[in-house]
N, C-alpha and C positions, 0 to 999 in steps of 0.2 A: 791551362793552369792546374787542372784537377792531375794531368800528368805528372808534374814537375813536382808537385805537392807529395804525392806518392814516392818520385823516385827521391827526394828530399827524406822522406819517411823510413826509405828502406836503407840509406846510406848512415841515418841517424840510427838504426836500431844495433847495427854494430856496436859502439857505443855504448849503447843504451845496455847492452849484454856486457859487454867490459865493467859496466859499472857496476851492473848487479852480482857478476863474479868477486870481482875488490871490495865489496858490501858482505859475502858469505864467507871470505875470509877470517871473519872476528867471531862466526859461529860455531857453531857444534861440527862435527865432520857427518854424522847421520842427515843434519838438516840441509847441510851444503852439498852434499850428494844429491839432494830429493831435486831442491831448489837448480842446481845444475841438469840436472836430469828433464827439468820440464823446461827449462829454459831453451836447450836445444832442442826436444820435440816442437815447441812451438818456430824456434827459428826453422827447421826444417821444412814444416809445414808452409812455412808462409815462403820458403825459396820456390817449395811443390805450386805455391799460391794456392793452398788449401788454407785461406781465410777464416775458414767459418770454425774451421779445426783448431788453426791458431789460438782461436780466442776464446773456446772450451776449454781450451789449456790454462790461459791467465785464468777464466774464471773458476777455473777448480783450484788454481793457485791460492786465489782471493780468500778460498776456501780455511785456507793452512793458516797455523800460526808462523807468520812470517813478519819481519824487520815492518816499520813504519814507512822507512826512508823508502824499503824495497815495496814495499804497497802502495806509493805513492806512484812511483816510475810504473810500474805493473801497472796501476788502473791510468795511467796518463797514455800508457803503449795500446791499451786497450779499447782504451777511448779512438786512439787515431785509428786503429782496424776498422772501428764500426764506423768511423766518420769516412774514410778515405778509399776502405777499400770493399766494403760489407754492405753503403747505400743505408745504412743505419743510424742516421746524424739525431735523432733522439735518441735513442739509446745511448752515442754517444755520449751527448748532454748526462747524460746519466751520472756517466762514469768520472765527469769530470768534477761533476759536482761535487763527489767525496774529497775531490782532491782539496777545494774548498775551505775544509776543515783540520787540513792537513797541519796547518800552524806555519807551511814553509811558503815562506812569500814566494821565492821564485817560482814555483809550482802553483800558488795559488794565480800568479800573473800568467803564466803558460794556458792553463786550462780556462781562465774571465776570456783570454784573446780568442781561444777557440771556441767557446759557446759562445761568445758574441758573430765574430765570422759563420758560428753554423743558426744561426739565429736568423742573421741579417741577408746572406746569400742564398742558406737551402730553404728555410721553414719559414721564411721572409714571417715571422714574429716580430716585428718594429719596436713593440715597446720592451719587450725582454732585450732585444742588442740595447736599447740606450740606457735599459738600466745597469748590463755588462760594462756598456763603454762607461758610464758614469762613474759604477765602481774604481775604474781602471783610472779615470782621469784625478779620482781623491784622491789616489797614493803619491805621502810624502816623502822624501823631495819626489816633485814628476817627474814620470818615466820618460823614458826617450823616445813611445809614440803617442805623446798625448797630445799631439797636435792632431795624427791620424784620429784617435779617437773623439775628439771634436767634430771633424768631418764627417765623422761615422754616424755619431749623436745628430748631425742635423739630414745628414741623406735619411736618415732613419725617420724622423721629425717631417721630410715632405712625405712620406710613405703615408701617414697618417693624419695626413692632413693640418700640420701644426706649423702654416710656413711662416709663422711671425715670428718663430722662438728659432726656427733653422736659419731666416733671412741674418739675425740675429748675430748665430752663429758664425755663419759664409764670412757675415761683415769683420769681425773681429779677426776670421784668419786672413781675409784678404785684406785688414790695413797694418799686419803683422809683416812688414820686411822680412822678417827672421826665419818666417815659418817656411817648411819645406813644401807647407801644402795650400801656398797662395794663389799659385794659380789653379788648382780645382776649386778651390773655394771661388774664386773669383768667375770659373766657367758653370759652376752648377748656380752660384747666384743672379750670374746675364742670364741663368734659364728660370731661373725661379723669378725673375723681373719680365719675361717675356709671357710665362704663363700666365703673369696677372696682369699684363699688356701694358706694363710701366716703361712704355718705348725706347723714353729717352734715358731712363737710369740700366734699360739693358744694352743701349747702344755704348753708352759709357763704360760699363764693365766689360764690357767686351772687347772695348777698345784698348784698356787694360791689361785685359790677357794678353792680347797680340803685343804688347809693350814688355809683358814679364816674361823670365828666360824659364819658363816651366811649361812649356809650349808642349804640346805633341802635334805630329805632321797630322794624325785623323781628326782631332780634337780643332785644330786649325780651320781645318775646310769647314767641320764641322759651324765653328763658329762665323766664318765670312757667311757662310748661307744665309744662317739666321738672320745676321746684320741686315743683307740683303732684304730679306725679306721683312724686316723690323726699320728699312726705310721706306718699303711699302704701306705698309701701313703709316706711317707718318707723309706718306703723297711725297716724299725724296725721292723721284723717279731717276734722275742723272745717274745716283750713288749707288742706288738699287741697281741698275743697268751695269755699272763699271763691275759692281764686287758680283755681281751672275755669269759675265763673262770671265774675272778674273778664274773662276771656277772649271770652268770647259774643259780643263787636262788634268783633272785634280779630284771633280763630287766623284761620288761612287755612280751615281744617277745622271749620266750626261742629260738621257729626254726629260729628266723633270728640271732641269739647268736650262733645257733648250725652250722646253713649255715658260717658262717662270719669262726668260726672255722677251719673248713672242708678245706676252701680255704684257709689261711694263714698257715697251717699243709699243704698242697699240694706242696705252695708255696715252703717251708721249705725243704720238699724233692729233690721238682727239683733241690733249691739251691744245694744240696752236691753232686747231681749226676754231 
């Protein structure tokens, strides 16, 4: 992920230099000299992958009286260095936070998505992503991932212990038809019903997911195990046996597939004696 993110980064910074050249044109020929002139020192640098150089560069930039529109992009290009390729995901945060005040919603939206994702993935900070996602989910009309952000709001909510306001959550996107994100909602909630050993409302979601076309082939096996094991505990030996064996060419773990077996076949016998 971290790769693609990166090569995503460097294909966008083209771009990102286009725009800032088309921005210098309405100024001064001295300032658009300076401004061009460090604009390729740092694109250079970061082709060398001298990162850390790179963004000495923006930040002496930051320095100058320069464009709003071009301080905005600058600290947003800046921000991704330290996030993506420097191992510097606060600092990042840093940078993105001036964008913040920037007055330009799109940039204010670009920068809430990435301090929330380096909130919730690097610095695992729970209550800071859901107050990111929060922010993210007020803007009217709603944006186009505010269903993700939902999502994000309640994985972040079992982090910290709040599973009655995520359960909450999960519900609302999984009896949403519409949403793109019914079946996660629907597989993190059979786990958040199995963590509180609510058997029968996680065998039900579960059984759900396998219904909904938002499936993944790991998330899949993933969830037959559990069932599996979620009709053990419920003393459903038959069902438990059928979906442990369905598993055999499929869990990542065949001997814990083959152990789990072993024992509900054991079980099964005591039963008839």
């Amino acid at each position: 992920m971290a790769k693609v993110m990166r090569e995503l980064s460097s294909r966008s910074f083209f771009l990102f230099l286009m725009t800032l050249f088309s921005l210098t044109l309405l100024s001064g020929c001295e300032f658009s000299f300076i401004l061009h002139k460090d604009i390729f020192l740092a694109q250079k640098y970061l082709d060398e992958r001298k990162f850390a150089s790179a963004a000495a560069v923006f930040e002496d930039l930051l320095k100058k009286s320069i464009e709003k529109d071009t301080r905005v992009k600058v600290l947003y290009q800046l921000g991704d260095i330290y996030y993506l390729y420097l191992n510097r995901p606060r600092m990042a945060v840093k940078k993105y936070e001036e964008i913040l005040n920037s007055g330009e919603v799109f940039w204010q939206i670009q920068a809430l998505e990435r301090m929330a994702e380096i909130e919730f993935q690097y610095l695992r900070n729970y209550s800071d992503a859901i107050k990111h996602y929060q922010t993210l989910s007020e803007f009217n009309p709603k944006l186009k991932n505010y269903d993700f952000y939902q999502l994000q709001i309640a994985n972040s909510m079992v982090e910290i212990s709040q599973e009655e306001k995520a359960t909450k959550l999960y519900e609302q996107l999984a009896n949403d038809k519409d949403s793109s994100y019914k079946g996660e909602a629907l597989y993190y909630l059979g786990r958040l019903y199995f963590r509180s050993a609510k058997w029968k409302k996680s065998l039900t979601t579960w059984q759900d997911y396998l219904k909904c076309d938002q499936q993944t082939k790991e998330r899949t096996t993933e969830v037959k195990f559990y069932m599996a094991n979620t009709h053990e505990m419920l003393n459903q030996l038959t069902e438990a046996y059928s979906l442990y064996y369905s598993l055999l060419d499929s869990y990542p773990n065949i001997e814990l597939v083959k152990t789990r077996l072993k024992s509900v076949y054991a079980r099964r016998v005591a039963r008839k004696r």
